[in-house]
N, C-alpha and C positions, 0 to 999 in steps of 0.2 A: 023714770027714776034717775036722779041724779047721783054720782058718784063722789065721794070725796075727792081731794084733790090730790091726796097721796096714795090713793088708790091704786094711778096708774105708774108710779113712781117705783114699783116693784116689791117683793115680799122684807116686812120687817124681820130684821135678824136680831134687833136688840141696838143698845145706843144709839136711835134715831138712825139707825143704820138700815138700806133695803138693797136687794140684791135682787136679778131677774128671775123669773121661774125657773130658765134653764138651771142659772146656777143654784139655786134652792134645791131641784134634782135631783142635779149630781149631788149634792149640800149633801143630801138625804142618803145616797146611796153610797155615802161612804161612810158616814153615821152606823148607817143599818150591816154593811159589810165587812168596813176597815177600820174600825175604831173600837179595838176592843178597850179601852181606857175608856170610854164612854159609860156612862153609867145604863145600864138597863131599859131605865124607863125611857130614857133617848134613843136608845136603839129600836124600841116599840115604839115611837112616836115616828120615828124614820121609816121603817118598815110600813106602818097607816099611811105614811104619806106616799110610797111607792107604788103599794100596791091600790091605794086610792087613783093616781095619777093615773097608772097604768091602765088600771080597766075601764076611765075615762076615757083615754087617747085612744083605747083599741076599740072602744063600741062608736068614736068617732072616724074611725078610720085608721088610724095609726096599725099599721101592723108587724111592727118590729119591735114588740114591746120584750118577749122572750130573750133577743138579742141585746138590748138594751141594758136589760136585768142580767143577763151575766157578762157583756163587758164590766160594768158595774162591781159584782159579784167576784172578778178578776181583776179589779183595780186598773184596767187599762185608762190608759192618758194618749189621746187619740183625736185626731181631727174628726174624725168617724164617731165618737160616741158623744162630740159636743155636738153634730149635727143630727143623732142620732134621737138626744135629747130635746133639743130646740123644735125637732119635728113633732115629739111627743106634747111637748106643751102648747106647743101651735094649735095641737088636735085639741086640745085643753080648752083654748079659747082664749081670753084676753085677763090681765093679769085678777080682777075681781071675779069670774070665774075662775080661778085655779083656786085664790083665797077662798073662794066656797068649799070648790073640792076639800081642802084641807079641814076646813072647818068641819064638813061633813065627815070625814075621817073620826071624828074627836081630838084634833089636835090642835090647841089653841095656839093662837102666835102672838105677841109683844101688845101692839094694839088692844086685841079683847079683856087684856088684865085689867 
């Protein structure tokens, strides 16, 4: 199977714009925790994507997925929960597996419109 070529370029966020899994992540999990100006269906879409993420990375091994979700959840900004993430998407796989995960979620991203 071949992959696009923007595939591995990172997840689209909108205006030809893409960002790594990591920060997609955290993206998400400040969306789902700390944005309450967020409209709803963003905070559900954020929410699919974490706990999607999350029970990927843990059935691959990741086991700090608890930890992760409430730094998160506490809005910390930390050396520790960028590694903490990076390790989680690591368990993920490579950026067109994550893009699955998500998909799989039911959450479309820029690209599939």
């Amino acid at each position: 199977m071949t992959q696009s070529p923007g595939i591995t370029a990172g997840v689209p966020v909108g205006n030809g714009q893409r960002i790594s899994p990591t920060e997609f992540l955290l993206m998400a999990g400040f969306l789902a925790y700390r944005a309450p100006a967020a409209s709803e269906e963003a905070r559900a879409a954020a929410r699919r994507i974490l706990v999607a993420v999350l029970e990927v990375a843990s059935a691959r091994g990741f086991t700090q997925s608890d930890v992760l979700q409430a730094m998160m959840a506490n809005a910390e900004k930390s050396s520790r929960i960028q590694k903490l993430a990076e390790q989680a998407t690591a368990a993920v796989g490579d950026t067109a597996n994550y893009l699955r995960v998500i998909r799989n979620a039911g959450v479309l991203i820029e690209e599939d419109a």
